[in-house]
N, C-alpha and C positions, 0 to 999 in steps of 0.2 A: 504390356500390362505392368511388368515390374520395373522401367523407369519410368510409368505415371503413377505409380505409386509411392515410388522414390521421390520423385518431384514435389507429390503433395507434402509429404514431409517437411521436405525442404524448407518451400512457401510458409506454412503453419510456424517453423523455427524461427523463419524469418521475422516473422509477421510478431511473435513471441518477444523475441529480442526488442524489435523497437517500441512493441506496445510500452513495455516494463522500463527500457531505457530514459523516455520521455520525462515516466513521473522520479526515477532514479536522481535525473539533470538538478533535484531541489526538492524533493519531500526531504532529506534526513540534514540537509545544511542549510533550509530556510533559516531557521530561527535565527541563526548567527547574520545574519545577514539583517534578516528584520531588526533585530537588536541596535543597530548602528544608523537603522535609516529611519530610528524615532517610533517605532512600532513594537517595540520588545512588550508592552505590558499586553499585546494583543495577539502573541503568537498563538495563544489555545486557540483563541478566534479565527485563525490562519486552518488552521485544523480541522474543527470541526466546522469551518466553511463546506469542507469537503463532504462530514459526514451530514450536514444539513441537505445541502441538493442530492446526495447520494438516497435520503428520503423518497424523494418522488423521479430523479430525474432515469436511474437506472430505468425503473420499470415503464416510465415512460416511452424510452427509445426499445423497451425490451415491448411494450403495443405495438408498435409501429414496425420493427421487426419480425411480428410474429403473422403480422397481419396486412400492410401496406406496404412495404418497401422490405428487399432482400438482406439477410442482415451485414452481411460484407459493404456493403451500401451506406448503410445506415452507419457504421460503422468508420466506414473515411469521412463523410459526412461529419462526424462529432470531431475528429482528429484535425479536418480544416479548420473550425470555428475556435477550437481550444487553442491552437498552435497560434492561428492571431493573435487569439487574444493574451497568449502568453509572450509572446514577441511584445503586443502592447507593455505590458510590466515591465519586459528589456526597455523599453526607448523611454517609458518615463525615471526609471533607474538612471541610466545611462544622463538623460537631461541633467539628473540633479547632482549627477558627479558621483566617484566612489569614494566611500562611506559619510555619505550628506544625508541628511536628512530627507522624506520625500515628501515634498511641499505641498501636492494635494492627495492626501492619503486615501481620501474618500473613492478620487477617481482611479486609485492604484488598487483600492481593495476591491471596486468593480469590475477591473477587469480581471483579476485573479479571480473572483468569485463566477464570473463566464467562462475562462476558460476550465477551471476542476468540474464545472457543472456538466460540461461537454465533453471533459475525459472522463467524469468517473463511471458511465454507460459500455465504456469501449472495455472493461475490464469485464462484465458480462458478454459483452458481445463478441469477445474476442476469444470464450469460451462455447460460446454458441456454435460463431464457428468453424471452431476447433472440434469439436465431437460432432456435430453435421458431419463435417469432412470426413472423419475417420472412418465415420459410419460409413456412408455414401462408399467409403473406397475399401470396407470391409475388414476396417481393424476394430480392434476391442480396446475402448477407451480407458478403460481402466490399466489393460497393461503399455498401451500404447503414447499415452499423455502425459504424463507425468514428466520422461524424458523431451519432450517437446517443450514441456511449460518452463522445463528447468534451464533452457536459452532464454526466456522471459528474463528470469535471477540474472544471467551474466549481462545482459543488459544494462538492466539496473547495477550492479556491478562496477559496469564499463564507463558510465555517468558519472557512479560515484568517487568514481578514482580521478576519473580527471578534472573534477569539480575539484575536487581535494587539494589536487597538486599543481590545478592553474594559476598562477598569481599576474593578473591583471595590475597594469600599470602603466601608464603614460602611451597608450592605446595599442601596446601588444599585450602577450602575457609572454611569462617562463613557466617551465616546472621546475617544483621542490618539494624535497620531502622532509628537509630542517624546518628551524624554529622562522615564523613569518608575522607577519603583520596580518590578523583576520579581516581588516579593512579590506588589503589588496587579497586576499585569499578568497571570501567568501561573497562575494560582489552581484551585483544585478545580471552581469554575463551568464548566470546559473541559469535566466529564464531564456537570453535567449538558446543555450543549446536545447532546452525545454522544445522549445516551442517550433523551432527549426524542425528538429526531428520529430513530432507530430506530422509538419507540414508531408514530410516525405513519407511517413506512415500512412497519409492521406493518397498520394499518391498509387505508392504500392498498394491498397486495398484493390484498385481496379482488375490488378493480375491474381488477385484469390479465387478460390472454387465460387460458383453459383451456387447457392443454397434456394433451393425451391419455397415458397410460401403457400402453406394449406387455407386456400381462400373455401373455406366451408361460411355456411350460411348461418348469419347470428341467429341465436334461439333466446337469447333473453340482451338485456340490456350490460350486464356484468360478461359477458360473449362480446357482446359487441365494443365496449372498451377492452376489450383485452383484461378485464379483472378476476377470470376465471380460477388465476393464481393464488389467490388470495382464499379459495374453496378450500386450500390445503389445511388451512386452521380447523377444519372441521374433524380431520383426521388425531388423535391425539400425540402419534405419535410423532406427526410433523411439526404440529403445534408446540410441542416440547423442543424439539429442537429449534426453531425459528426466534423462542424464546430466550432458548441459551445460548443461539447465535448473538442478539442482541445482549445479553450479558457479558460474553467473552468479546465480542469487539469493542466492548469499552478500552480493552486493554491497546488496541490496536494501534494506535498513532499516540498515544502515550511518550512512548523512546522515540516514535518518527519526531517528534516534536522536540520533545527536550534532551535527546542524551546528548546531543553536539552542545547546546549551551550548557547543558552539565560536566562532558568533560575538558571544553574548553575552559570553563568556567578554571580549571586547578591553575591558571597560565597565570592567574592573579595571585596565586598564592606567596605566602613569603618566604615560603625553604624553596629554593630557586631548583633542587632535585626534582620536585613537583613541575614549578612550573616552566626548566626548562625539560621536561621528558617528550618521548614523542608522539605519546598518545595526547598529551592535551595540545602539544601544536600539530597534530593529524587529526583530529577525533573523527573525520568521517573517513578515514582511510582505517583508521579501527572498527569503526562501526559496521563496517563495511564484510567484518568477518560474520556480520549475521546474515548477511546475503550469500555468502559463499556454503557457510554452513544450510542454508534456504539452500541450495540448490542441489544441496548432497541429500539432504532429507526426502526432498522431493522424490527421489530415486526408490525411495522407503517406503513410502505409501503403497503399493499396488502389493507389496508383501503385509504389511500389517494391516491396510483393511483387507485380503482375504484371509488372513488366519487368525484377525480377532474383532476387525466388525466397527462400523464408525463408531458406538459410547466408550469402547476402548481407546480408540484415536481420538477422539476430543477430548476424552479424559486426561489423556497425556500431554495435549496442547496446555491445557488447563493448569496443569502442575510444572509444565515447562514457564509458564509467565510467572509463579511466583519466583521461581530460580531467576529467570529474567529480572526481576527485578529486585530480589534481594542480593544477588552480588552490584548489580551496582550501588548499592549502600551500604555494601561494605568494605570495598574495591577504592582506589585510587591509582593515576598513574603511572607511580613509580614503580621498582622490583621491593616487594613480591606485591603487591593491592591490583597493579594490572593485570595479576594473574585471571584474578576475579573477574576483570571485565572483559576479558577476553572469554572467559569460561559461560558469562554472561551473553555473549554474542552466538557462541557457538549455540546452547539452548534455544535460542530464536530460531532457529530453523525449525525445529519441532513447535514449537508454539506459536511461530507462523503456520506451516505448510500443512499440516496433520489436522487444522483447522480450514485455512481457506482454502484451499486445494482438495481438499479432502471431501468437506463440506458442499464447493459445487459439483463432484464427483456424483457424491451422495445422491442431492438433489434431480437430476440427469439421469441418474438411476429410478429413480423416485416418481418422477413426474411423465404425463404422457407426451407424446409429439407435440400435440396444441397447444401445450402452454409450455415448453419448455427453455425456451428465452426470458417469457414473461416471470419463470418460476424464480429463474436467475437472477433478472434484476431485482424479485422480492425479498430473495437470499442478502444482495449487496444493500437494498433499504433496511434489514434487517441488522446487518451486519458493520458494513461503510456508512452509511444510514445513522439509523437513530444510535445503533449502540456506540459510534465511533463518536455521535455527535455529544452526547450527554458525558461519555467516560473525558474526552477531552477538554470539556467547560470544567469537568472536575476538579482533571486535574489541575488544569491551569490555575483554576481557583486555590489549588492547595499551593500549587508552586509560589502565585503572587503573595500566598499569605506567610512562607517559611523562608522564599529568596527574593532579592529585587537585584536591580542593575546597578555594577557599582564600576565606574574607569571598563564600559564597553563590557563587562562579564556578567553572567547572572549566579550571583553567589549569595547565599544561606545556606541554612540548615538541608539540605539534600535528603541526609542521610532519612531525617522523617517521614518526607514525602516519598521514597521509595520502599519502603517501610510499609506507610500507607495502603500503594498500589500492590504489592504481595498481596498484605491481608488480603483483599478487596478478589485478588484473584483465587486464594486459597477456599474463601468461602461458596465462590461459584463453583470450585470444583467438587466440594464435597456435599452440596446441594445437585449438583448434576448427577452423581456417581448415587445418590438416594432416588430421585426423580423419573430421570430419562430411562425407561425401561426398552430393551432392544434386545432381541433376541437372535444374535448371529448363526449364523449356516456358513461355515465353511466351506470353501468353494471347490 
């Protein structure tokens, strides 16, 4: 009994690792890349492609899990169809050569736009399950998960490091961690390790636990799609939170989007201390300390939501985003201004993890067996979804309106737009902290 318990573990880390790897391979170094192949004024749109299908398509495959198909199933199933089609963005990349422009953009933003619609369900389902399992094998997910999810971070991590320090060129690569050309640094190669490792994430789903499906008999027509999830609004105190999940994941892809062409952006500067330091020719090897600080955090949770209760822990995510975002307006670079962004990275763990870790914990808690995939993917439409979609049109729109592209960087006024996104966060948290009434029970 205790090395199938061992085992399940293992699997679940496993499973962790690659899921987060995948999207690691090029959510936080897209931009720079887009930037070079004729797409820079549309990278919000890059973004909140994600959080548009993250609308319907979670809960979609979270029906179909709850109800038709097993969700480890369902879940390599999305993994195959995404890694295609992220492999497709490799070969049309790769067609037009590195840093060329990509001649039919239309067909390049279709196939990105297939394959995040196909990943972004497996981030619910990959939590489904995750706490199935534990359950089924008799652990408590609350203290149990958390250390599991936080091999998901080194994952991502692991992508982003050597995205960073690949440099693609004359059909090998090197590494480096000096000053480089972003042409050969940040290249279309991003998607195929993307989409590679999906494909094998597809595979391995086959050796995950079976999760049983409660085929009970629909009683109304909201039962029988699977919209049962959606009852929650009825409750107030979920309704409150779903609400302010959708507010706080504005904030969400924000730095996924722009901190790389923001701190690359210093490489165009003309005190050459700026732009030749090594944060602006590494910016995702920097950035990257918000993932690492993600993973310590993560370890955090199961102590502070039992001793002070989820409106505590999103509260602090909440206050973590403004710090998030006002050292990078006021940070640069070099010594001392990088201090700032470093210190800026590290707070991202909290204002990640204490949020969405947190948040699906809650929910899980929250909700009964029947809908409890489905509850998930309303969580992530909520969250990935509308909040990520709306906050990221935002910002893009404030970024197009304070910076444009100038010799391959995106430079303006920065420091407003992150200014901006503070506010924007400071006022949801002190509307939340009025609002959301919760009344914890220490455990």
């Amino acid at each position: 009994m205790e090395n199938r318990v061992s085992g399940l573990k293992g699997r679940l880390i496993a499973m962790n690792f690659l899921e987060f790897a995948v999207w690691g391979a090029y959510l936080t170094c897209m931009g720079n890349y887009l930037g070079r192949a004729g797409l820079g004024d549309s990278i919000a749109w890059f973004y909140a492609i994600q959080g548009i299908v993250s609308i319907f398509m979670p809960t979609i495959m979270g029906i179909v899990a709850d109800r038709y198909m097993q969700p480890q199933r369902v879940f390599g199933l999305c993994h195959f169809l995404a890694g295609a089609a992220m492999l497709g963005c490799w070969w049309m990349g790769q067609s037009a050569g590195v840093g060329a422009e990509i001649p039919n953009k239309a067909a390049f933003i279709a196939l990105y736009t297939m394959s995040v619609a196909f990943y972004m369900p497996t981030i619910a389902l990959a939590n489904t399950v995750a706490f199935t399992s534990l359950k089924q094998g008799g652990y408590d997910t609350v203290k149990d998960f958390p250390p599991i999810r936080v091999l998901g971070t080194v994952g991502f991590i692991a992508t982003m490091w050597f995205v960073n320090c690949a440099v693609w060129q004359d059909g090998s690569f090197t590494f480096t961690f000096g000053e480089n050309d972003c042409k050969f640094q940040y290249t279309y190669m991003q998607f195929f390790v993307s989409g590679l490792l999906s494909l094998l994430l597809c595979l391995y789903s086959f050796t995950l636990p079976q999760i049983p499906i409660e085929r009970k008999p629909a009683t109304s027509m909201m039962e029988t799609f699977g919209l049962n999830a959606f009852k929650l609004f009825k409750t107030k105190k979920m309704a409150l939170f779903f609400i302010f999940s959708a507010l706080l994941g504005m904030s969400l892809q924000v730095t996924n989007g722009y901190a790389g062409p923001f701190i690359t952006s210093f490489k165009g500067s003309a005190d050459e201390l700026i732009a030749n330091s090594f944060a602006a020719n590494n910016a995702t090897l920097l950035t990257s300390i918000s993932q690492i600080s993600e993973a310590l955090c993560i370890l955090l949770i199961p102590f502070f939501l039992r001793r002070y209760g989820i409106k505590v822990v999103m509260l602090l995510s909440m206050l973590a985003w403004v710090f998030r975002f006002g050292f990078f307006g006021i940070g640069n670079p070099a010594m001392p201004g990088v201090t700032l962004f470093i210190l800026s990275c590290i707070v991202y763990g909290v204002a990640f993890d204490f949020f969405n870790v947190s948040g699906a914990m809650f929910v899980d808690q929250e909700c009964s067996p029947s809908v409890k995939a489905s509850a998930q993917g309303l969580f992530m439409l909520m969250t990935n979804g509308i909040g990520a979609t709306i906050g990221t049109l935002a910002a893009g729109a404030i970024v197009n309106r304070y910076c444009e592209w100038k010799d391959g960087y995106l430079q303006g006024d920065w420091q407003t737009c992150w200014f901006v996104f503070a506010g924007f966060a400071l006022v949801v948290a002190v509307l939340f902290a009025i609002f959301f009434k919760y009344k914890h029970q220490k455990a």
